[in-house]
C-alpha positions as CSV (number, residue, x, y, z in Angstrom):
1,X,18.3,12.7,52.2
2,X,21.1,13.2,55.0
3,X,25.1,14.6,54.6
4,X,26.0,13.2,57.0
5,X,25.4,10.1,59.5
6,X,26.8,9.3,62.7
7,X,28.8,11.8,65.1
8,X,32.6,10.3,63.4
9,X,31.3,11.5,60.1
10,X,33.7,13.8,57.8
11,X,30.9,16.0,57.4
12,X,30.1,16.6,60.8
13,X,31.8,18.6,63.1
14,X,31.6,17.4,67.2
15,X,29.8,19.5,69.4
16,X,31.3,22.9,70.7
17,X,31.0,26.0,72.6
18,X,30.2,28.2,69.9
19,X,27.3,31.0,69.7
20,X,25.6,29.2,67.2
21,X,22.5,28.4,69.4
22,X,20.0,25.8,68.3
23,X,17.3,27.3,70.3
24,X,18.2,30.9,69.9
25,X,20.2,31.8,67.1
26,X,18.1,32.6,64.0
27,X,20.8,31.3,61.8
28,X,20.4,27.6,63.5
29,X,16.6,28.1,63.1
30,X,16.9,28.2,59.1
31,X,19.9,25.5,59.1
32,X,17.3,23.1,60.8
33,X,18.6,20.4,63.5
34,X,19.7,18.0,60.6
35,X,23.6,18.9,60.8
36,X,23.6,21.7,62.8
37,X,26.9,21.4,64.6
38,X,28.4,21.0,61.6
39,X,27.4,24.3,60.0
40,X,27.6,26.0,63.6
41,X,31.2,25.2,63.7
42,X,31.7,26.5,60.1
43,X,29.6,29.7,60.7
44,X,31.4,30.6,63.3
45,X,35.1,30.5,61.7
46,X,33.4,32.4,58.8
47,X,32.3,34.7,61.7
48,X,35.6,35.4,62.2
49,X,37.5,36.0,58.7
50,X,37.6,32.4,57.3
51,X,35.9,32.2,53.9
52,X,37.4,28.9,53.1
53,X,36.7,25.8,53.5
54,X,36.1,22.5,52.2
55,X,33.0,20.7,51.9
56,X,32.7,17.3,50.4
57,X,29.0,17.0,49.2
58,X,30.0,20.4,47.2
59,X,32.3,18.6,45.9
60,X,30.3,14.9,45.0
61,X,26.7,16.1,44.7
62,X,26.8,20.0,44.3
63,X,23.5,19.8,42.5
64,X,21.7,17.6,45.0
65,X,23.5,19.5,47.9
66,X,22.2,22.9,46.7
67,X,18.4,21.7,46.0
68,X,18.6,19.9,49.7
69,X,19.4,22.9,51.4
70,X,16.7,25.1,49.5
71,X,19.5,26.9,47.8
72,X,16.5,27.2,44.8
73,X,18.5,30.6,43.2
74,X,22.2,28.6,42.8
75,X,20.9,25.7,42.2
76,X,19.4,27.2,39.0
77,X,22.8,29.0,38.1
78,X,24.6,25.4,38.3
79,X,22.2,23.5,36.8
80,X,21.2,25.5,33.9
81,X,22.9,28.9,33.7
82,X,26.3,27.4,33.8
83,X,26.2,24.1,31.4
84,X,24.3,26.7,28.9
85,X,26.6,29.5,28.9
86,X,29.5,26.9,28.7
87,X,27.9,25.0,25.8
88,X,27.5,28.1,23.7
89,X,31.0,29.6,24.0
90,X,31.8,25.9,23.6
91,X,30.0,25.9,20.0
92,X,31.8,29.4,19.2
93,X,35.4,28.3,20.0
94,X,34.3,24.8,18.2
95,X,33.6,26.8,15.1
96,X,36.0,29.4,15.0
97,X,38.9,27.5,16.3
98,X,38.2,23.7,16.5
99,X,37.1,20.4,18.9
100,X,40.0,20.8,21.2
101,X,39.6,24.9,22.0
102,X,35.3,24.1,22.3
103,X,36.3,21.4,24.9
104,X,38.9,23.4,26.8
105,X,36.4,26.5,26.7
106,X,34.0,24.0,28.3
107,X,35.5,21.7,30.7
108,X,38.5,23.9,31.7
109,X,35.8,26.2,33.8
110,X,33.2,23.6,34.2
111,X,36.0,21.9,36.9
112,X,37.1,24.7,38.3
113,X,33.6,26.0,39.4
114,X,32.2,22.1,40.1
115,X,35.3,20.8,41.7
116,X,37.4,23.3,42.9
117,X,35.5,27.0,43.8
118,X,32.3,25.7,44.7
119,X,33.5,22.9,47.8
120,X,36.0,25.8,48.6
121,X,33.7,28.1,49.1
122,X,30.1,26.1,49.7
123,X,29.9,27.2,53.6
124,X,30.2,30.5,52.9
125,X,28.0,30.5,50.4
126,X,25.4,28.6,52.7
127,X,26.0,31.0,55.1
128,X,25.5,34.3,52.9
129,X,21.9,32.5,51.6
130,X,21.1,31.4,55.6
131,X,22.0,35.1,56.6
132,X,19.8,36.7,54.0
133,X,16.8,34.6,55.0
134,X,17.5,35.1,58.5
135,X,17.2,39.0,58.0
136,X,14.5,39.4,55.7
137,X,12.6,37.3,58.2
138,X,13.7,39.9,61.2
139,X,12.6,42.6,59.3
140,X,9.2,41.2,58.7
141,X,8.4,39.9,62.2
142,X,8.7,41.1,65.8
143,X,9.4,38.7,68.4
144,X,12.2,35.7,68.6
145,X,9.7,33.2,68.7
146,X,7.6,34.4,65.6
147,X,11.3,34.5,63.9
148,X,12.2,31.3,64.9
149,X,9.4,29.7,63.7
150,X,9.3,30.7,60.1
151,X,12.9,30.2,59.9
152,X,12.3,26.9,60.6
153,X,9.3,26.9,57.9
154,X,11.2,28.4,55.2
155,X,14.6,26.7,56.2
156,X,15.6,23.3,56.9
157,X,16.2,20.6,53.9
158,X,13.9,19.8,51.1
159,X,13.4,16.1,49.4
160,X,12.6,18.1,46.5
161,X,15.5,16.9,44.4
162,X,13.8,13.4,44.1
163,X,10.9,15.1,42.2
164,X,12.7,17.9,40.4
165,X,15.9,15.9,39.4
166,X,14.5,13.8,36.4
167,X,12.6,16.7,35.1
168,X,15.9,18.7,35.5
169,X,17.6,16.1,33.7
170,X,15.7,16.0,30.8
171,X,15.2,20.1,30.3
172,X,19.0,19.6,30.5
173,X,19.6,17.0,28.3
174,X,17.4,18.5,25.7
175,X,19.2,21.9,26.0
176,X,22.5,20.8,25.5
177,X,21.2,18.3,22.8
178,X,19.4,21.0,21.0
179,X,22.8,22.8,21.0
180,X,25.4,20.3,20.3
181,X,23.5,17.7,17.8
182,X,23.8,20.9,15.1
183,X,27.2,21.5,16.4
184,X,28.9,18.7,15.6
185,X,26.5,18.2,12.1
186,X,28.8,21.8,11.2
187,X,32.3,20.2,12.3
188,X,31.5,16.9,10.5
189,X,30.5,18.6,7.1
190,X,33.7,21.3,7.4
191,X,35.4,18.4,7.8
192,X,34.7,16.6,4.6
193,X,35.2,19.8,2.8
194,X,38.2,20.1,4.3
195,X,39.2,16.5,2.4
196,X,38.2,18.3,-0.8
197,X,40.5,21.2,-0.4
198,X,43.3,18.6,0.4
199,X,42.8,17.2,-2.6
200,X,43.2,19.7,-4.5
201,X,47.2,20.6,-3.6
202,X,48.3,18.5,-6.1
203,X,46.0,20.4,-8.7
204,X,47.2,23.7,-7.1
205,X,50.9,22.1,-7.9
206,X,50.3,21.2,-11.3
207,X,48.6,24.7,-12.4
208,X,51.5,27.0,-10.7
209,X,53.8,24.8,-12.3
210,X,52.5,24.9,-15.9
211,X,52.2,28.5,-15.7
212,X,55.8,28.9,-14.3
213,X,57.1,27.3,-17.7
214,X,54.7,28.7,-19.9
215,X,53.5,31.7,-18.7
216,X,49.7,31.0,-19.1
217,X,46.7,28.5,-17.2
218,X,46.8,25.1,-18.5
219,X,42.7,24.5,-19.7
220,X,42.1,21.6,-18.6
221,X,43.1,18.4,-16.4
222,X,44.9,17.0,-19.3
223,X,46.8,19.9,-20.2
224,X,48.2,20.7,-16.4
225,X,48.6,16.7,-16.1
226,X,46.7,15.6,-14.1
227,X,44.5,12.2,-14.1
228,X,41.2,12.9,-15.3
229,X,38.6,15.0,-13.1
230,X,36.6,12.2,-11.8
231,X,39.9,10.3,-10.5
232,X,40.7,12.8,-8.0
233,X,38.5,11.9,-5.6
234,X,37.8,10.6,-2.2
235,X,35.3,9.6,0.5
236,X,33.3,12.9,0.4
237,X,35.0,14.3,-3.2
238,X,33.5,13.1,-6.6
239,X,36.3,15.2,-8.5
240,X,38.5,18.0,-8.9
241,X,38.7,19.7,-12.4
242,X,41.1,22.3,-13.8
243,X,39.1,24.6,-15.7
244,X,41.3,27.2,-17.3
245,X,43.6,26.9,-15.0
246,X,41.0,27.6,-12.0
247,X,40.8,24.5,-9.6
248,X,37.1,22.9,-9.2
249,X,36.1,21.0,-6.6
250,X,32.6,18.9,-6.7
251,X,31.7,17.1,-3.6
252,X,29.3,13.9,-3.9
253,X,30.1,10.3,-2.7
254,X,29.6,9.9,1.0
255,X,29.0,13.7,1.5
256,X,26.3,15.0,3.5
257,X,23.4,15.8,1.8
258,X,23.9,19.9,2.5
259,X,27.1,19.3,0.2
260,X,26.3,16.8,-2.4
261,X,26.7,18.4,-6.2
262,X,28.4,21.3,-4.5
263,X,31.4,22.9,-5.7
264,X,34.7,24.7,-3.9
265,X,36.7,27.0,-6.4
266,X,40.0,27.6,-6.3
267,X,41.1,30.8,-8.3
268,X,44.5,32.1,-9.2
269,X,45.9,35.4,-9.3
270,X,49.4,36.6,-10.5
271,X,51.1,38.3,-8.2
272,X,54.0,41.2,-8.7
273,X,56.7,38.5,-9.0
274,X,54.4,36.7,-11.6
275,X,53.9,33.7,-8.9
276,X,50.3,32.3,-8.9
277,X,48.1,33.5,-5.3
278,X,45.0,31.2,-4.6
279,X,42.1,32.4,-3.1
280,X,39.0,30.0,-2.5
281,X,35.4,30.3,-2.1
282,X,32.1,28.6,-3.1
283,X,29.2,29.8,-4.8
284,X,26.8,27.3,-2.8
285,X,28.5,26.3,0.1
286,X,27.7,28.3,3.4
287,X,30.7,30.3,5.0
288,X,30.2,28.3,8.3
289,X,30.8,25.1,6.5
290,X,33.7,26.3,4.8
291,X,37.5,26.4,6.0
292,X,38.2,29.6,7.6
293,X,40.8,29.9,4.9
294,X,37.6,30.0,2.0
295,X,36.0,32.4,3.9
């Protein structure tokens, strides 16, 4: 795997007077001779105060990039920390909020680390990992040469990525799978409750309305008038029933299986200025599947 080929390359920098020494410098002796006047050019303006600059496989093949230039550490943050972290704070704003919020929370940062922070600051971030290396390995060894040479041992690039990618990939896939398959099983079947609480504002109508002109709960369908219980219904809704003067809601049809047989209830309660207040709730139903209005 190479970044860059040929000397007109955009990745490559021409050759220059810099201190970055291929022979001496232990820095150059990690980096490895594949690219080096590229990253001795960059090393030296973050040398002197520039953190920032842009680097184009950062910005196509981050996860390649990172693996290619034994970056083992980040390469684990990007490849697994980060999509995890984002899924889960995904699923929460998903749940608590709704599809749009759980894809904002997880793209929104998702492209401004991939696309945007990690090319901006990739050199320097090589350079940080290339320095460490470079002074444990001082530390530990006492001559140039004896340096040099296990820089060059530990350092260079790696071909790992063509074993570890597909394995990667899969752990990946399963993760996010694991995570979002359940998810979006949650969303689908608040949804289809959420068609049975629709239906049931005409219900809701009907019952304040008989109770404004007679000043009690109408006992039944027929009484509040409405069309019998097993006519209100829908795709995921088998009926809704008045039942003095409290609204039922049965699910069945094309429901999921978690909600089939399963009731919402819709309760009234008079308030001060003898208007009807409905609160909601299910007996069977888990909260997470319910509206956060039923809750």
């Amino acid at each position: 795997m190479s970044e860059q080929q040929g000397s007109d390359s955009i990745y490559r920098a021409p050759s220059s007077d810099t201190t970055f020494n291929p022979q001496g410098d232990l820095l150059a002796s990690y980096v490895g001779p594949k690219n080096a006047d590229y990253y001795a050019r960059k090393f030296e303006q973050i040398r002197s105060g520039s953190s920032v600059s842009w680097h184009w496989p950062a910005f196509f093949i981050a996860s390649f990039w990172l693996l290619y230039r034994k970056m083992w550490l980040n390469a684990f943050l990007y490849w697994i920390v980060l999509p995890v972290a984002l899924s889960v704070l995904s699923v929460i704003a998903t749940m608590n909020i709704g599809p749009e919020a759980g894809a904002i929370v997880y793209y929104g940062p998702y492209f401004l680390i991939a696309f945007i922070l990690l090319p901006m600051f990739a050199n320097r971030l090589y350079y940080r990992h290339a320095q460490a290396k470079a002074d444990k390995v001082a530390s530990i060894t006492s001559s140039a040469d004896q340096q040099a040479a296990e820089l060059s041992r530990i350092g260079g690039t790696s071909n790992i990525v063509l074993v570890v990618i597909p394995f990667v990939l899969v752990f990946v896939l399963g993760i996010l799978a694991a995570i979002a398959i359940p998810a979006y099983q949650d969303y689908t079947i608040r949804a289809q409750v959420s068609e049975g609480l629709n239906l049931s504002g005409g219900a809701k109508a009907a019952v304040s309305e008989y109770y404004l002109d007679r000043g009690e709960l109408p006992a039944d369908n027929t009484m509040a008038g409405l069309s019998p219980a097993d006519h209100i219904s829908g795709a995921y809704t088998s009926s809704v029933a008045v039942q003095q003067g409290v609204i039922v809601v049965t699910y069945g049809n094309e429901a999921h299986a978690i909600l089939q047989d399963q009731d919402l209830v819709l309760e009234p309660d008079v308030t001060e200025s003898d208007l009807l207040q409905w609160s909601c709730y299910s007996p069977t139903i888990a909260p997470k599947h319910l509206p956060a209005a039923c809750r």
